[in-house]
C-alpha positions as CSV (number, residue, x, y, z in Angstrom):
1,X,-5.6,4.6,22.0
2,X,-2.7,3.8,20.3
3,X,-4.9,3.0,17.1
4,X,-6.5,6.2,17.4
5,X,-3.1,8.1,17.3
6,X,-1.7,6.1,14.5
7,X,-5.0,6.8,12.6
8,X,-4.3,10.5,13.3
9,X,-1.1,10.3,12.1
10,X,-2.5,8.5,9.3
11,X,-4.9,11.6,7.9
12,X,-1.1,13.7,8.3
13,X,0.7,11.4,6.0
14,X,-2.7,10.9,3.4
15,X,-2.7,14.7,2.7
16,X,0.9,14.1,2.2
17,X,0.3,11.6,-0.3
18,X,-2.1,13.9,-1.8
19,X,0.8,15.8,-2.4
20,X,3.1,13.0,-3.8
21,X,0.4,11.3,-6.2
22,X,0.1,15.2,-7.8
23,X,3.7,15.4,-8.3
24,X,5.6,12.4,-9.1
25,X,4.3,11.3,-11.9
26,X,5.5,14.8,-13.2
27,X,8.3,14.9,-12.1
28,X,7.8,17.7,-9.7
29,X,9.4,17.9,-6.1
30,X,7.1,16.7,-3.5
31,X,9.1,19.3,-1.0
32,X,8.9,22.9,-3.0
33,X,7.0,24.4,-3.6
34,X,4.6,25.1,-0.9
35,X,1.1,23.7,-1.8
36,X,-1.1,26.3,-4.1
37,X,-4.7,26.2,-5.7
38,X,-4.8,24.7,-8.9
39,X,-7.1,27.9,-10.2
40,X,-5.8,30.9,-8.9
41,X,-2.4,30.3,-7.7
42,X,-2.9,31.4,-3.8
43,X,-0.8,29.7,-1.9
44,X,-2.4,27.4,1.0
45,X,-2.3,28.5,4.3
46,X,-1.0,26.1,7.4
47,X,-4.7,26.5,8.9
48,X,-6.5,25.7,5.5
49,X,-4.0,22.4,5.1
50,X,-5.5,20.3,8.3
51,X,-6.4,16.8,6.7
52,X,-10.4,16.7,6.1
53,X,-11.4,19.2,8.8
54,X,-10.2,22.2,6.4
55,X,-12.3,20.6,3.7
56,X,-15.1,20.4,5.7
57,X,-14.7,24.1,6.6
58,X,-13.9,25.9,3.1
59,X,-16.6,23.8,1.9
60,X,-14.8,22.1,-0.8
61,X,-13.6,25.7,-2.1
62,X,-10.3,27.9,-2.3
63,X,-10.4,30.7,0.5
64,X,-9.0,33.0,-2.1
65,X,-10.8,32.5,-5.6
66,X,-13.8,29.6,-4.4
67,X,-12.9,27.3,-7.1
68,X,-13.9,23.8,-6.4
69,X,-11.8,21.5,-4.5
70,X,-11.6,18.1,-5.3
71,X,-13.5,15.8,-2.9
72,X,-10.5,13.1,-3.2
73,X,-8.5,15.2,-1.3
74,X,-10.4,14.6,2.2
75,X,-11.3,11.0,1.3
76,X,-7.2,10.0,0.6
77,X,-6.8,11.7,4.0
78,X,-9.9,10.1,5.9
79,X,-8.9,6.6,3.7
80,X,-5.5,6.5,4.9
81,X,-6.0,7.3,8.5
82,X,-8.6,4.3,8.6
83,X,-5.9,1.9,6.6
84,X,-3.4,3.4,9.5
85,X,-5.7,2.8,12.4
86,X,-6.1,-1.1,10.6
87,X,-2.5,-1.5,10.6
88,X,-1.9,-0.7,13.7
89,X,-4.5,-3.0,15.4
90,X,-3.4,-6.0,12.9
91,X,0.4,-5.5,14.5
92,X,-0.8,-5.2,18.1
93,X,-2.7,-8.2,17.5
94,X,0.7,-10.2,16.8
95,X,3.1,-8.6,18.1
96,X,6.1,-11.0,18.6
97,X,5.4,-13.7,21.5
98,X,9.2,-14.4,22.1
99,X,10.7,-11.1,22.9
100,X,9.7,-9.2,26.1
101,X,10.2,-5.8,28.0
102,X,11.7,-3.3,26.0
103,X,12.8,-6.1,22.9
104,X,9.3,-6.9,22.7
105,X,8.5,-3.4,22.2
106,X,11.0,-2.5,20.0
107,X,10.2,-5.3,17.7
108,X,6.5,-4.5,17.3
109,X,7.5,-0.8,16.9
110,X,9.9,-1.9,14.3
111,X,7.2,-3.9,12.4
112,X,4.4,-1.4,12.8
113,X,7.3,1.4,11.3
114,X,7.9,-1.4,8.7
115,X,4.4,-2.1,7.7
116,X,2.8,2.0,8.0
117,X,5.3,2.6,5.5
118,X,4.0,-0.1,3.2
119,X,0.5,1.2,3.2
120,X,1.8,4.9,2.5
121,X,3.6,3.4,-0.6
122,X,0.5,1.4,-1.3
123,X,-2.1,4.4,-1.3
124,X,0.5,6.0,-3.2
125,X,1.0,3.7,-6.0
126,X,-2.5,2.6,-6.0
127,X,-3.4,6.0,-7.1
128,X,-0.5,6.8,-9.3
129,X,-1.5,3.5,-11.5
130,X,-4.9,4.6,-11.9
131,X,-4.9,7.9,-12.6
132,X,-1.3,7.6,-14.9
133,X,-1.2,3.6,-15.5
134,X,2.3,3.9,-13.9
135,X,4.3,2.6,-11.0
136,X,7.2,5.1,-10.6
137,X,10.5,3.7,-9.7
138,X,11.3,6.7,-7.5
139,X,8.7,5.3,-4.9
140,X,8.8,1.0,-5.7
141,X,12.8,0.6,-5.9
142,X,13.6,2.5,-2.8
143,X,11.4,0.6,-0.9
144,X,13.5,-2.9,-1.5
145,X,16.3,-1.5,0.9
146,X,13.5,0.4,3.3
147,X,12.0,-2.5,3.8
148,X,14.5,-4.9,3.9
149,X,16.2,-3.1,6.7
150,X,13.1,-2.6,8.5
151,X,11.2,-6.1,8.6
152,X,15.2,-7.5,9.0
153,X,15.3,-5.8,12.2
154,X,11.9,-6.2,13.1
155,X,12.4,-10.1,13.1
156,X,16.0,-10.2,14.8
157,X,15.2,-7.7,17.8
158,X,11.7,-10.1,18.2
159,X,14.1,-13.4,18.0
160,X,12.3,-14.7,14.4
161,X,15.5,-15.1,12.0
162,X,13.2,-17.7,10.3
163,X,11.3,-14.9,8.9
164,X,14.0,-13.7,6.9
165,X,14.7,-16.9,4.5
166,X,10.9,-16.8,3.8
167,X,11.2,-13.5,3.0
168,X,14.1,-13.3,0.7
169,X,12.1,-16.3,-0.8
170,X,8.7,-14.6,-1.1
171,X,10.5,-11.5,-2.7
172,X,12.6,-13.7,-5.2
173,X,9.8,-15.7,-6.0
174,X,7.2,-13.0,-6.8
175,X,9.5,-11.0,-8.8
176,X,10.9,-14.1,-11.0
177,X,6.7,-15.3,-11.1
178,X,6.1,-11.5,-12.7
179,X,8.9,-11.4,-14.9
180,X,7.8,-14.9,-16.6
181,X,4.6,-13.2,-17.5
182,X,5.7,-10.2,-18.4
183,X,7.8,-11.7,-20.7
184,X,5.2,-14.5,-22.2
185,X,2.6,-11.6,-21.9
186,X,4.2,-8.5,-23.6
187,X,1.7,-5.3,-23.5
188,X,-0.5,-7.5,-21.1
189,X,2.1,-6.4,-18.0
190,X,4.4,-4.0,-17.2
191,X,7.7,-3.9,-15.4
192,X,6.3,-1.5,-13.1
193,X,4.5,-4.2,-11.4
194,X,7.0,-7.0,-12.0
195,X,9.4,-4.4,-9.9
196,X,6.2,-4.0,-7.5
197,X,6.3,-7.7,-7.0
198,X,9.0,-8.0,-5.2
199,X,8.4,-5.8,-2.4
200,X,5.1,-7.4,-1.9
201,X,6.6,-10.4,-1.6
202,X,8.9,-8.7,1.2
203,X,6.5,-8.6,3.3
204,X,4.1,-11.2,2.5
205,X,6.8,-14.0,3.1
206,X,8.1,-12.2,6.1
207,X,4.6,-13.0,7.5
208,X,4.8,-16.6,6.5
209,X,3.8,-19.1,3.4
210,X,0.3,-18.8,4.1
211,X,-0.3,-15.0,3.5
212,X,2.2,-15.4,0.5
213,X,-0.1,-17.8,-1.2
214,X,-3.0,-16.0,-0.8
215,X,-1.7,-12.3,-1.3
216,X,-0.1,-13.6,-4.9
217,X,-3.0,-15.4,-5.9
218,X,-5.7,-12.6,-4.2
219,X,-4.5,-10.4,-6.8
220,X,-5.5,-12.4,-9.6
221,X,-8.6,-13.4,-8.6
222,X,-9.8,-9.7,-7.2
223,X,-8.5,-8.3,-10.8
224,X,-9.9,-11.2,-12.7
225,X,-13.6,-10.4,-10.9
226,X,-13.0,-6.8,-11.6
227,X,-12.4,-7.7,-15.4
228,X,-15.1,-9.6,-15.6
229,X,-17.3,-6.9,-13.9
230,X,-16.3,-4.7,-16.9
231,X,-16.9,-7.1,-19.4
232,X,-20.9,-7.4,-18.1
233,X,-21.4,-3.8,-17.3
234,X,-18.8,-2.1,-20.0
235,X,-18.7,-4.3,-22.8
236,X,-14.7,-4.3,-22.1
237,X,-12.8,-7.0,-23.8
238,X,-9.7,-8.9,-23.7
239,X,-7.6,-5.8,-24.9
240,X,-9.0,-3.0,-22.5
241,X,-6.1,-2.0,-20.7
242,X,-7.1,-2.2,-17.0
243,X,-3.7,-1.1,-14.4
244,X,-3.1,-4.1,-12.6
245,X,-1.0,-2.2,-9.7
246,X,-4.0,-1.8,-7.4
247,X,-5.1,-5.2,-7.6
248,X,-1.8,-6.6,-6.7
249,X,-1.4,-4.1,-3.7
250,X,-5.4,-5.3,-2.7
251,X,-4.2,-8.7,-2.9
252,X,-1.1,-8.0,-0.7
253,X,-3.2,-6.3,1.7
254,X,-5.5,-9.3,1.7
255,X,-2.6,-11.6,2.5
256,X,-1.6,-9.4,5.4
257,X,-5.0,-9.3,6.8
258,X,-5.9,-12.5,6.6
259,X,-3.9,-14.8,4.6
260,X,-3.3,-17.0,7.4
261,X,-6.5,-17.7,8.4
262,X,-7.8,-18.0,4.9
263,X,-4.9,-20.4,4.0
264,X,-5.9,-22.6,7.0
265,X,-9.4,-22.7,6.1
266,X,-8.5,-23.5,2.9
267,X,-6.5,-26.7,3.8
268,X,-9.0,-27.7,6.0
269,X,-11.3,-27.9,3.5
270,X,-9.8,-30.7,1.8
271,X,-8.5,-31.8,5.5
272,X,-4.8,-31.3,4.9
273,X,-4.1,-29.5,8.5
């Protein structure tokens, strides 16, 4: 139940987003003004604004002038109350085994606050770097004191003040390992995602070494397979400019998910644990 309600919370925030990948990267407010149709202007009504439902009703058309309505719209919405739902399970699922009674639940509310708001940014920025190759410091710097404060909390309330040296480690380390190749690599990185670096590895070291190994190198080998996808299908090359944001935030996500158990199998292999 409390999946469900986080997912439905989820669709709110995704048409939200819809909203904040339209107007950042133009430097537009994301409060004012109200939401309009792109062809005629008409504002859109509070009724006509539900996430995927309203879609599904207009039929993918303005109410006032029938124009076409983008089908990414409902699928940002539907997307992000799945990667919501996700979320919330994954936290409930380790919620903090020292702490109980009300600490315990603060702490997990604390973490699930903590990592909800890392999957808005991510859909966010995911998008933003496709559609614009850009990772706006308006939504990536913010996040280094958002998140700092949050996952801090998080592991004091749940008694875990270990979390927070690999955390400041993950974060330093990421954003030092980015800024080496960004440097050695010029036009082959950009600072957008040497800055995006280091609030991955906020959270992936707060989770532990193991996710922080395999979210950093996840992203390289997810992009790498994408490249090389390209290079069979597209006849890219070594110079087509492919945004590397989404990978990196894939990569996180795969580190969050599952880095622990992927690192462990991975030692096992060569029977190290």
């Amino acid at each position: 139940m409390i999946a469900m309600g986080v997912g439905v919370f989820g669709s709110l925030i995704g048409s939200f987003l819809n909203v904040v990948v339209f107007r950042v990267p133009a430097g537009r407010s994301i409060v004012s003004p109200p939401s309009a149709c792109g062809s005629c202007g008409a504002r859109v009504r509070p009724l006509d604004n539900l996430p995927v439902l309203s879609w599904l009703v207009l039929r993918g058309r303005c109410r006032d002038c029938r124009a076409p309505i983008s089908a990414r719209y409902p699928l940002v919405e539907l997307g992000t109350a799945l990667f919501f739902a996700a979320v919330a399970l994954f936290v409930l699922a380790n919620a903090a085994s020292e702490a109980v009674g009300v600490v315990a639940v603060a702490a997990t509310v604390l973490t699930l606050v903590a990592f909800l708001y890392f999957a808005a940014i991510s859909v966010a920025l995911a998008l933003i770097d496709l559609d614009t190759r850009r990772l706006p410091n308006s939504i990536v710097l913010p996040a280094y004191p958002v998140a700092g404060v949050l996952l801090t909390a998080a592991a004091l309330t749940a008694g875990e003040p270990e979390r927070l040296l690999t955390m400041a480690l993950g974060a330093i380390g990421l954003f030092a390992a980015y800024f080496a190749m960004a440097n050695l690599y010029r036009g082959g990185m950009g600072f957008g995602d040497v800055k995006l670096a280091g609030v991955i590895g906020l959270y992936l070291g707060w989770l532990g070494w193991g996710p922080l190994a395999v979210g950093a190198f996840g992203a390289f080998l997810l992009g790498g397979l994408f490249s090389l996808v390209l290079v069979m299908t597209r006849g890219a090359t070594g110079r087509t400019a492919i945004p590397f944001g989404p990978w990196m935030i894939l990569g996180a996500w795969l580190g969050i998910f599952a880095g622990e158990q992927i690192a462990t199998a991975y030692l096992a292999l060569f029977g190290l644990v």
